[in-house]
C-alpha positions as CSV (number, residue, x, y, z in Angstrom):
1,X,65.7,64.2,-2.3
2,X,68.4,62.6,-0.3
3,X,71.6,64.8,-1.0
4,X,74.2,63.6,-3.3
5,X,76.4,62.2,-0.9
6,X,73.7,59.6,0.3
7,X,73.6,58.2,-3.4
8,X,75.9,55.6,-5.2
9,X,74.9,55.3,-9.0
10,X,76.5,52.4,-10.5
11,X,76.8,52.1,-14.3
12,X,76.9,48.6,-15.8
13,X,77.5,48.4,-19.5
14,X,77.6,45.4,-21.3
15,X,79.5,45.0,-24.9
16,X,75.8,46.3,-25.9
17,X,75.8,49.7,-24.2
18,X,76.3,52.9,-26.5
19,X,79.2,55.0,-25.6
20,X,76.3,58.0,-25.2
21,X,74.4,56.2,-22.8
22,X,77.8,55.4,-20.8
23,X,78.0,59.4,-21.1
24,X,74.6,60.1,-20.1
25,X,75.5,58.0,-16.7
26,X,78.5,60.1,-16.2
27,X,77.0,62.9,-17.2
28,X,73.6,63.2,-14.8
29,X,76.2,61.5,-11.7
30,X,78.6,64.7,-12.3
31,X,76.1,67.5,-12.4
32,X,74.5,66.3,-9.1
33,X,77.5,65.8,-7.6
34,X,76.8,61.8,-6.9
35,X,79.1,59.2,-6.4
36,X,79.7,57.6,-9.4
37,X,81.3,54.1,-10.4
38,X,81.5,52.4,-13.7
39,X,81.6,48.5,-13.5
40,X,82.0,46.4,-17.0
41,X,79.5,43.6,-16.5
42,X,81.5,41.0,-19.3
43,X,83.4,40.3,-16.4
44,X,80.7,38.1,-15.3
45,X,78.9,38.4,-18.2
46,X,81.3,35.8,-20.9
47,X,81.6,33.6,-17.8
48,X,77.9,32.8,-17.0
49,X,77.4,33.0,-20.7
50,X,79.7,30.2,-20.9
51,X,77.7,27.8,-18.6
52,X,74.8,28.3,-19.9
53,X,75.9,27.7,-23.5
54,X,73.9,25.2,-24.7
55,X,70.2,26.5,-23.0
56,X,71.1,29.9,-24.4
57,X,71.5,28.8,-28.3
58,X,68.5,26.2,-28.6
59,X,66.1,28.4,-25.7
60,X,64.5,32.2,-26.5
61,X,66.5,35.0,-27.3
62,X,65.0,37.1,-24.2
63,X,67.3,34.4,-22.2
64,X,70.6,36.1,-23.3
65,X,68.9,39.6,-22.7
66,X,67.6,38.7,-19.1
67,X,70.6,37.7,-18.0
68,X,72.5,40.9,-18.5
69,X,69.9,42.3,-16.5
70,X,69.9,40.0,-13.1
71,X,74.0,40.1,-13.5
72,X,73.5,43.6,-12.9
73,X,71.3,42.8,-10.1
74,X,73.8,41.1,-8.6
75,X,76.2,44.0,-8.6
76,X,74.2,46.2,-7.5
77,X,72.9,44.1,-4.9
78,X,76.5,43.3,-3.3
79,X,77.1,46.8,-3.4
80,X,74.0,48.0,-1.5
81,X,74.8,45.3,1.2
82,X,78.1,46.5,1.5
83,X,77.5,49.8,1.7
84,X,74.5,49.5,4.3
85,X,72.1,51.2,1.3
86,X,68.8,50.2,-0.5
87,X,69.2,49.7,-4.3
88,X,66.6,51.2,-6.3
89,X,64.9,49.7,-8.7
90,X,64.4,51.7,-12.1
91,X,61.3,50.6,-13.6
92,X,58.2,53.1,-14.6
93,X,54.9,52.5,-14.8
94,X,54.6,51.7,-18.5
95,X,57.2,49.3,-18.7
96,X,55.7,47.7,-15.4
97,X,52.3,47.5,-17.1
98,X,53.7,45.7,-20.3
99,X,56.5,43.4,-18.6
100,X,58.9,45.4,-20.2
101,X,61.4,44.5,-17.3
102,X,63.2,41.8,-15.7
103,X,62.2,40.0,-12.5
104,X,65.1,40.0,-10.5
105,X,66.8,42.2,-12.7
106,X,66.3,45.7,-13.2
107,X,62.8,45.1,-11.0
108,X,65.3,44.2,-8.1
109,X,65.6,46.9,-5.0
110,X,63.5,47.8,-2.0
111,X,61.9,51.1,-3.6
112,X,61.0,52.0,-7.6
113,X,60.9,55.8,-7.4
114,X,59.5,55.6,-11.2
115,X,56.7,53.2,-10.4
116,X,53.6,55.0,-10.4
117,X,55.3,57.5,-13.8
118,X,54.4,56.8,-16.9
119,X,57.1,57.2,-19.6
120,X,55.9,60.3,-20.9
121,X,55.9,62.0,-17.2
122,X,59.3,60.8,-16.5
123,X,60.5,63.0,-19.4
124,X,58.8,65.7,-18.3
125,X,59.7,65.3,-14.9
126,X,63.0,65.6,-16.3
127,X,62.6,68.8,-18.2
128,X,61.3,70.2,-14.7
129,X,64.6,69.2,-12.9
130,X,66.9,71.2,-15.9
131,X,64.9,74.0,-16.3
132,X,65.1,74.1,-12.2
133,X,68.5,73.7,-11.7
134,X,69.1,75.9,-14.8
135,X,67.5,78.9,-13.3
136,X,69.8,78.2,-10.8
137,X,72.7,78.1,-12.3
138,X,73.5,74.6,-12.0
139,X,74.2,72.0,-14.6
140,X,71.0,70.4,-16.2
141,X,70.8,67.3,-14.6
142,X,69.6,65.0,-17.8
143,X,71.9,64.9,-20.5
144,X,69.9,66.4,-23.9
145,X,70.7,63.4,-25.5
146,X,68.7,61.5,-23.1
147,X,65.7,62.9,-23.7
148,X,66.2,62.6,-27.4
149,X,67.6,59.2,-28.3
150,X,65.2,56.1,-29.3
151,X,64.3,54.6,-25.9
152,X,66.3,51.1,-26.0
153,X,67.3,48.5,-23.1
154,X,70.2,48.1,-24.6
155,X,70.6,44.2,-24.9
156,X,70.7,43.3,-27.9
157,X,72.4,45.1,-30.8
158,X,70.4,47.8,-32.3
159,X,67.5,47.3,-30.0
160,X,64.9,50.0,-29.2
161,X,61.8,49.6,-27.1
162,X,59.8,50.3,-30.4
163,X,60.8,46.9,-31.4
164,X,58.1,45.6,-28.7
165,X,56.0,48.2,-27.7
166,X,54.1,50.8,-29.8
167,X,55.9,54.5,-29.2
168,X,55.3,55.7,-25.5
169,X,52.9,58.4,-26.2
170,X,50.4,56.1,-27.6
171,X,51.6,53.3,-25.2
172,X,50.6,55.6,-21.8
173,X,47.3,57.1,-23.4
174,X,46.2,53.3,-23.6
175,X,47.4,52.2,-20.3
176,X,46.2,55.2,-18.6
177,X,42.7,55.0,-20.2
178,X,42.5,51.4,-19.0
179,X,44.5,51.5,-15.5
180,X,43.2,54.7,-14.6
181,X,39.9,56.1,-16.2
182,X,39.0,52.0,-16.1
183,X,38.0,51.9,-19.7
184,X,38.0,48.5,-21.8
185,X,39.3,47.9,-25.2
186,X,36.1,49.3,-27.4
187,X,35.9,52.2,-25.3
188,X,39.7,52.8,-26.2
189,X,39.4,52.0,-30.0
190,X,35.8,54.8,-29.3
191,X,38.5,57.5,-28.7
192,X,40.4,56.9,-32.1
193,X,43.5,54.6,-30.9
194,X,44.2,51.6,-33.6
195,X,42.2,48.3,-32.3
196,X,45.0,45.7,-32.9
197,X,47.2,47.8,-30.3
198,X,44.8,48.5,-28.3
199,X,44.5,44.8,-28.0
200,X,48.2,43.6,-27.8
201,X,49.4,46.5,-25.7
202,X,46.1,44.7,-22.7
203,X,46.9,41.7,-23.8
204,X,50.8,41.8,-22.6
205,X,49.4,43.4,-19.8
206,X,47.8,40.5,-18.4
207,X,50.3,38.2,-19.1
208,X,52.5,39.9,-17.1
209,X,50.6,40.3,-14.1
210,X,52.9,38.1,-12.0
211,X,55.7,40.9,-12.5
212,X,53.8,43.7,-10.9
213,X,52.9,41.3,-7.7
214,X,56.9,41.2,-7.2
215,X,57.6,45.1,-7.9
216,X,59.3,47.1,-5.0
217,X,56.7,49.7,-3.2
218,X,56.6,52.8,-5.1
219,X,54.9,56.4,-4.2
220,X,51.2,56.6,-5.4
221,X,50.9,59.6,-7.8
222,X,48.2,59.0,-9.9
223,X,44.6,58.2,-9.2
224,X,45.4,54.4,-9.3
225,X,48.7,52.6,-8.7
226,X,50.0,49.2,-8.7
227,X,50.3,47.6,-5.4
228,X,47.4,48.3,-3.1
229,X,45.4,50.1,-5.7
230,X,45.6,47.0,-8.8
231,X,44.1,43.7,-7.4
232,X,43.7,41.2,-10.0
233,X,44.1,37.3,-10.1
234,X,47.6,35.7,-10.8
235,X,45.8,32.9,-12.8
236,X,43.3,34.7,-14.9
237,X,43.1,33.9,-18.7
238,X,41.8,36.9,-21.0
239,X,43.3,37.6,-24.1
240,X,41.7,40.8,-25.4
241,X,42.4,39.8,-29.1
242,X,39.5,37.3,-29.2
């Protein structure tokens, strides 16, 4: 939407980052002709791991995890000011709706072009772009392997998302039942999808509200966004499991 030379991408792997993934980066930057730099975040990564030693190995494991993310932040940040940019944060709408994200992390930039996507759209989104620039002669713009590889942060060795959250496809159909069409957990279960999920995928929802107060602005697609469109109380208590 901007023109390749208006764009930076910045890739920030970590001593848990595939090779393929690192390919993937190069691989999307090169075919639209981007600019492209690869930063390796142990740099900062050991050291910061090294003051916070002691809170790291008697606190939650998700400590370790987020900080990967926010160091990143922080590159990408100093870049952006730098350069006079905006970083852009990467988040879509079903990680957003189940805190699968990092405040101050990979939530951090002044526009989240994914925001109002669900997983399941971005990949199609993505199919639209090849088959477009295909027909055109040009280099797909999403690597294959991207669009068939186990979804995974990449934080922790071997992760996946699957690890957390049920498998995307039944992940949106719940969260766009209940964000969009407004339904509550027995109408859900009334269209066939397993109860217990139903009920952990609304419960992480709400405990995560405080995330999507703090998400960049992103552009409305859908019938109901977060932002303007999803008002609900910082301090309610509702665990859909009772």
């Amino acid at each position: 939407a901007l023109g390749p030379s208006a764009v930076h991408g910045l890739a920030l792997p970590s001593r848990h980052s595939s090779q393929h993934s690192r390919d993937d980066a190069r691989w999307t930057a090169t075919s639209l002709g981007m600019r492209f730099s690869e930063l390796h975040l142990d740099a900062l990564h050991a050291p910061a791991e090294g003051l916070l030693d002691e809170v790291l190995r008697t606190g939650h494991a998700v400590a370790g995890e987020n900080l990967q993310a926010r160091l990143r932040a922080l590159l990408v940040m100093g870049h952006a000011n730098a350069e006079g940019a905006m970083a852009i944060a990467t988040g879509n709408k079903s990680e957003l709706a189940q805190g699968y994200c990092t405040l101050y992390g990979d939530m951090a930039g002044g526009y989240a072009p994914l925001g109002d996507l669900w997983k399941m759209d971005v990949y199609a989104l993505a199919e639209v772009f090849n088959a477009r620039a295909e027909a055109q002669g040009r280099p797909a713009p999403v690597n294959a392997s991207t669009m068939t590889k186990p979804p995974s942060a990449e934080l922790a060795p071997d992760q996946v998302d699957e690890d957390t959250l049920p498998p995307y496809p039944v992940l949106d159909r719940i969260l766009r039942a209940h964000i969009e069409e407004g339904l509550d957990h027995d109408a859900i279960v009334a269209r066939g999808e397993d109860a217990t999920v139903v009920a952990d995928v609304l419960a992480r929802m709400g405990r995560n509200e405080h995330k999507r107060w703090q998400m960049p602005p992103a552009p409305r697609v859908s019938v109901r966004a977060f932002g303007q469109g999803w008002r609900m109380p910082l301090a309610g208590r509702h665990d859909w499991r009772d």
